[in-house]
C-alpha positions as CSV (number, residue, x, y, z in Angstrom):
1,X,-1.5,17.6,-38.4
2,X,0.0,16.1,-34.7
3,X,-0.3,13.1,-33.5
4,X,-0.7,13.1,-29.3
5,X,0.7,9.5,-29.5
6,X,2.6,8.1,-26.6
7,X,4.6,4.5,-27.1
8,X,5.1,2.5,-24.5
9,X,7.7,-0.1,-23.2
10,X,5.7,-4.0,-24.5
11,X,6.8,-5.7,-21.2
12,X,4.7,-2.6,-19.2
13,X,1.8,-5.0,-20.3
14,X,2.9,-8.5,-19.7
15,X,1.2,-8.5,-16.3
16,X,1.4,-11.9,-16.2
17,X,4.9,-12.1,-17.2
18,X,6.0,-9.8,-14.3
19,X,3.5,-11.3,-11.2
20,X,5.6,-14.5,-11.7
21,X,8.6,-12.9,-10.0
22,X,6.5,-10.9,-7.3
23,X,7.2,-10.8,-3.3
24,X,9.9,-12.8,-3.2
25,X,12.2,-10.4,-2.0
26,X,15.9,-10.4,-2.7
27,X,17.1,-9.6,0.8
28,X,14.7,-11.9,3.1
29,X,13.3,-9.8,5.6
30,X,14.6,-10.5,9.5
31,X,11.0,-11.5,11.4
32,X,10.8,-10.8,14.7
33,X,8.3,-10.2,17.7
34,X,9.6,-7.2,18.5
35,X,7.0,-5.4,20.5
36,X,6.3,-2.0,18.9
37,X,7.6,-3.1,16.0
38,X,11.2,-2.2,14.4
39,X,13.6,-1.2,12.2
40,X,13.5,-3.6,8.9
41,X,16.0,-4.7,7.1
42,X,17.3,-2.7,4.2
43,X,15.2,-3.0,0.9
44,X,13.5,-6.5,2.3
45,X,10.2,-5.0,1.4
46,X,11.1,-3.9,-2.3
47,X,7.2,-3.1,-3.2
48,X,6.8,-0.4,-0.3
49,X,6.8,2.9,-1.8
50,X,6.7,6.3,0.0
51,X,4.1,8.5,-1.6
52,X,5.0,11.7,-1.0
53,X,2.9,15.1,-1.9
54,X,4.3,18.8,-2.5
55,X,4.4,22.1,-0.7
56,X,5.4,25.4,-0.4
57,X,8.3,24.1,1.4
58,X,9.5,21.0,-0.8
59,X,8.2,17.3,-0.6
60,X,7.3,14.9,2.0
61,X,6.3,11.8,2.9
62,X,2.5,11.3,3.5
63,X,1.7,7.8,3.1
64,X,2.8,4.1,2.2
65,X,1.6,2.1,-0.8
66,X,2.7,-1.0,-2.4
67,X,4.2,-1.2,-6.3
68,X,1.8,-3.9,-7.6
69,X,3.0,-3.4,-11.6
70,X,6.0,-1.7,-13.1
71,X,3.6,1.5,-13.7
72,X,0.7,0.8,-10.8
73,X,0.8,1.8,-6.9
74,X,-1.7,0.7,-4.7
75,X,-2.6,3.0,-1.6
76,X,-5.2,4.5,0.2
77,X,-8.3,6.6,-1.2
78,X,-7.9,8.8,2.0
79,X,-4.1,9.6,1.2
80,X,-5.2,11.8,-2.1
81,X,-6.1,14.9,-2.0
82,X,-7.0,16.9,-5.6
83,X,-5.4,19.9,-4.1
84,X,-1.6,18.5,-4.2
85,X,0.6,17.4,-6.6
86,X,2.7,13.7,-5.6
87,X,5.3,11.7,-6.8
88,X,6.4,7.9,-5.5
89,X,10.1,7.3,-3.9
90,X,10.5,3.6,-4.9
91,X,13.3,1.2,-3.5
92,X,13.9,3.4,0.0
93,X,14.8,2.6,3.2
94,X,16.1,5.7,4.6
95,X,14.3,8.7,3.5
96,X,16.6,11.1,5.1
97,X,19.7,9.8,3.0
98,X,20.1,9.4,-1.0
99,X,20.7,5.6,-1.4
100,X,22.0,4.2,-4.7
101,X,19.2,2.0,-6.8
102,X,16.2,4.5,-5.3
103,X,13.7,6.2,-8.1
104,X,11.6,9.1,-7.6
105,X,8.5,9.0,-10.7
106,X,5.7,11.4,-10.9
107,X,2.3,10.3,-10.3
108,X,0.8,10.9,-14.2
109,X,-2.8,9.4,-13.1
110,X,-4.8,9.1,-9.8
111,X,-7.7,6.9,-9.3
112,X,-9.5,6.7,-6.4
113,X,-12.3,4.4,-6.0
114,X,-16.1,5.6,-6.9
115,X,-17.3,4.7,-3.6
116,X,-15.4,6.1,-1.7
117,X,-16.8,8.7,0.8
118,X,-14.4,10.8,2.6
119,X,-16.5,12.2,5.2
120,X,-17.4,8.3,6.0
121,X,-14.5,6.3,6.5
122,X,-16.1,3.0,7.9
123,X,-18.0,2.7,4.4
124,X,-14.9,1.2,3.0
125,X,-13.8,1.6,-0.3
126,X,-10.3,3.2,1.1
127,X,-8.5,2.2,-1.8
128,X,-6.8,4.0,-4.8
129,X,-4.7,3.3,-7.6
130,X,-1.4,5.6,-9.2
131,X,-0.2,5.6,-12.6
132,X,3.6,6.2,-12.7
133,X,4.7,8.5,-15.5
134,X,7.0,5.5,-16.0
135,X,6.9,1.9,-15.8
136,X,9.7,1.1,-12.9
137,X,12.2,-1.7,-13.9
138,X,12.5,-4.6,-11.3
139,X,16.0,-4.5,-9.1
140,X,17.4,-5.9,-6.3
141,X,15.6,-2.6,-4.4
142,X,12.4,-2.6,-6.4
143,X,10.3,-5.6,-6.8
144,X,6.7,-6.0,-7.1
145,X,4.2,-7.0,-5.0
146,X,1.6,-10.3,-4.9
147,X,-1.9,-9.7,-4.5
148,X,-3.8,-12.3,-3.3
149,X,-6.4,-14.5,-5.0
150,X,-9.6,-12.5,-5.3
151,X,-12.4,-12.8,-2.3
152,X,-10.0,-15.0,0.1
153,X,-10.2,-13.9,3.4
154,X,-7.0,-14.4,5.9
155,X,-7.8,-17.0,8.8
156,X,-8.2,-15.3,12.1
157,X,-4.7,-15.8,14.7
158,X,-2.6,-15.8,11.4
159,X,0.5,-13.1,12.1
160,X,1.4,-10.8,9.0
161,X,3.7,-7.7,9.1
162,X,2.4,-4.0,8.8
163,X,5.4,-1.9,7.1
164,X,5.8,1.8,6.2
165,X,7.5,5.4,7.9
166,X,4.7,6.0,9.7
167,X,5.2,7.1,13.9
168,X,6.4,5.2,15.7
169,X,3.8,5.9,18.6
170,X,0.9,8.2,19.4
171,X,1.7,11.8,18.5
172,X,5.4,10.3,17.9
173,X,8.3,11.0,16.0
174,X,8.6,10.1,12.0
175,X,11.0,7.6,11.8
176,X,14.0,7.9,8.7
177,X,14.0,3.7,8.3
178,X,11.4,1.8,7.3
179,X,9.7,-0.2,10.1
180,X,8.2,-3.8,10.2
181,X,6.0,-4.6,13.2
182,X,4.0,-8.2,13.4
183,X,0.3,-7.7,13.9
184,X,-2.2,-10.8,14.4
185,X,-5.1,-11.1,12.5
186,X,-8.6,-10.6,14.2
187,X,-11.4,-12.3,12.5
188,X,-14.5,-10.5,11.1
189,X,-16.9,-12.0,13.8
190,X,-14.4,-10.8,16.9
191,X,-13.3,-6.9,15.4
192,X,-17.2,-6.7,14.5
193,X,-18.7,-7.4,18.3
194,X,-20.0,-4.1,20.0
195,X,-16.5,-4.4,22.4
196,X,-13.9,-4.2,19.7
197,X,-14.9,-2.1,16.4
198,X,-18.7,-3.0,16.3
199,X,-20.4,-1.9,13.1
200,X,-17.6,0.2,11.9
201,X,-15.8,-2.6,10.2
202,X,-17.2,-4.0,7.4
203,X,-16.5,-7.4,5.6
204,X,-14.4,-5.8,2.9
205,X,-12.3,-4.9,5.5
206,X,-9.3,-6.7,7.2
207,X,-8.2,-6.4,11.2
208,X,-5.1,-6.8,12.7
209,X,-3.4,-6.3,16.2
210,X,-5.8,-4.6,18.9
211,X,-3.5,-6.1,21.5
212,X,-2.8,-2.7,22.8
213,X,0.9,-3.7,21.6
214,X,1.7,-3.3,17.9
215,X,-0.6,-1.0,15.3
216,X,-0.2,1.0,11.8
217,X,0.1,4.5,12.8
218,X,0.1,8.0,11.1
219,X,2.1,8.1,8.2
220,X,2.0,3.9,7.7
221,X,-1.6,4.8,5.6
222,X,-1.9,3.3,2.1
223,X,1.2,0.8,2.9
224,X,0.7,-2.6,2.9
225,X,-0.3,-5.7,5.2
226,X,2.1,-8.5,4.3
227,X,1.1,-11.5,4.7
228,X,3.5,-15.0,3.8
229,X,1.1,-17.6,1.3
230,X,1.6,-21.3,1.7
231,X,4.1,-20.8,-1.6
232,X,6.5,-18.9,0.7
233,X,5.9,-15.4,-1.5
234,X,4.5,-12.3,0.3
235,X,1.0,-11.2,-0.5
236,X,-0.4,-7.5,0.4
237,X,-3.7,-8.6,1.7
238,X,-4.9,-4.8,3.4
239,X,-4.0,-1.5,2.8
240,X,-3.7,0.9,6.1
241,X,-7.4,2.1,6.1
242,X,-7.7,3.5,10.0
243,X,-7.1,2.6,13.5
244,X,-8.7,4.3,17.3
245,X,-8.7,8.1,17.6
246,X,-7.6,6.9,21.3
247,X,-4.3,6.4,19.8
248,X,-2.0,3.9,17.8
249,X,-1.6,0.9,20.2
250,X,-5.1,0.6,22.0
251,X,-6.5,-2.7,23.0
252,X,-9.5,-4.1,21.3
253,X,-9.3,-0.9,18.7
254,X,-7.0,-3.1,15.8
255,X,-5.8,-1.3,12.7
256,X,-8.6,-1.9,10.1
257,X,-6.9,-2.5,6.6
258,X,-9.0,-2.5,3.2
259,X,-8.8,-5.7,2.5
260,X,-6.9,-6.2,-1.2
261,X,-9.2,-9.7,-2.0
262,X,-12.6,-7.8,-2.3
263,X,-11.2,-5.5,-4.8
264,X,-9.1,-8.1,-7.7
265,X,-11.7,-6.9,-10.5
266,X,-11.8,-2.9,-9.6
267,X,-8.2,-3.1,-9.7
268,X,-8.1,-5.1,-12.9
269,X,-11.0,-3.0,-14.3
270,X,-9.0,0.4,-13.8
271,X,-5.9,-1.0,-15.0
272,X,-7.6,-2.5,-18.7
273,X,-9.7,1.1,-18.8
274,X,-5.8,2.8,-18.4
275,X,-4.2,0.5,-21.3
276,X,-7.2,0.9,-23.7
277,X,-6.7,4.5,-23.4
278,X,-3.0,4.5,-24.3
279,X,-4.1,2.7,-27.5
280,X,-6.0,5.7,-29.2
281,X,-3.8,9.0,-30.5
282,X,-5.8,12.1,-30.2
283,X,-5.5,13.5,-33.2
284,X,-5.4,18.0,-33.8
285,X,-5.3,19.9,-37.3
């Protein structure tokens, strides 16, 4: 008789243990206004991940997503295809060079949320959830992120920073550094009107930028929206959902984020459904 049984590290589960010491980085990010964003400090946004997928020429980076447990990335619904295979490069910067401290874990367990529609992006529900094939242990490099309280909704004019390898304009080049770029937050009843992104948007949803200036772009999907709380710690309120087909930077056309604050008990109910499971052995004779 064999036992499938798996043990597991007990601090993987003190959730509550580990969010104390979440988005305060060790290196302080440098905030600037830097139009079209810039290059970010070195490891000043420890919970950005590079989620990167396989092919029949080695791996690459696809999208963002933020490390929101020792064993959990958060990221997009659209960034997962059942078709590849994808691993998480955790405490980068440069993704060209191998830096000292960096981890690359296999993705054991996908999730993508039950809703989601892939052929309907403005439904929402552009959210998944990764399962490391190891919980990651917490570094100078590699921190974890905040999520903020469930249903609170960012007040419109407040400026929080959109991070991730993603082009750096329209049809652009990839960059190797991770970029930071400020994005203003547009309020619901502005991104909504029939001007800006009409009926597209949806209240789950968060909007930022549409200045024409500063956007997410291709490659910055599933990375986060980081936004400072009154306590001084970083919160990821969005994930990179979409932005115009017109291109990166257009006016009145913000990057639309799935806003983290409307899904606080999917997350929590996919997590609990993940550490129940690890609790029972399957059992062969």
């Amino acid at each position: 008789m064999s036992h499938g049984c798996k043990t597991f590290p007990l601090w993987t589960h003190l959730v509550s243990l580990a969010a104390l010491s979440c988005g305060v980085p060790v290196y302080q990010p440098v905030l600037s206004r830097v139009v079209g964003g810039e290059d970010a400090r070195p490891y000043s946004w420890p919970w950005q991940v590079s989620l990167q997928a396989s092919s029949t020429s080695g791996w690459y980076h696809t999208c963002g997503g933020s490390l929101i447990a020792p064993n959990w990335v958060m990221t997009a619904a659209h960034c997962i295809s059942s078709s590849r295979n994808y691993r998480v490069l955790l405490g980068k910067y440069n993704l060209k060079l191998t830096e000292s401290g960096s981890l690359t874990v296999a993705a054991e367990k996908i999730i993508v949320h039950e809703l989601w529609d892939p052929s309907r992006l403005a439904n929402g529900n552009d959210i998944a959830l990764i399962k490391l094939s190891q919980s990651v242990a917490p570094s100078s490099q590699i921190q974890l992120a905040c999520l903020p309280a469930a249903n609170s909704i960012l007040a419109s004019g407040d400026v929080c920073y959109v991070t991730g390898w993603g082009r750096l304009q329209t049809n652009g080049a990839l960059p190797d550094k991770l970029q930071q770029g400020p994005l203003v937050i547009v309020g619901y009843a502005t991104c909504s009107l029939p001007s800006w992104w009409g009926s597209t948007v949806k209240t789950n949803m968060v909007c930022a930028g549409g200045d024409g200036l500063i956007s997410s772009c291709n490659g910055d999907s599933g990375g986060p929206l980081n936004c400072r709380a009154a306590n001084g710690k970083w919160e990821v309120h969005g994930v990179v959902s979409f932005g115009s087909s017109l291109g990166c930077n257009y006016y009145r056309k913000p990057s639309v984020f799935t806003r983290v604050s409307a899904f606080n008990d999917w997350i929590a109910k996919v997590r609990s459904a993940a550490a129940q499971e690890q609790t029972f052995c399957s059992v062969t004779v």
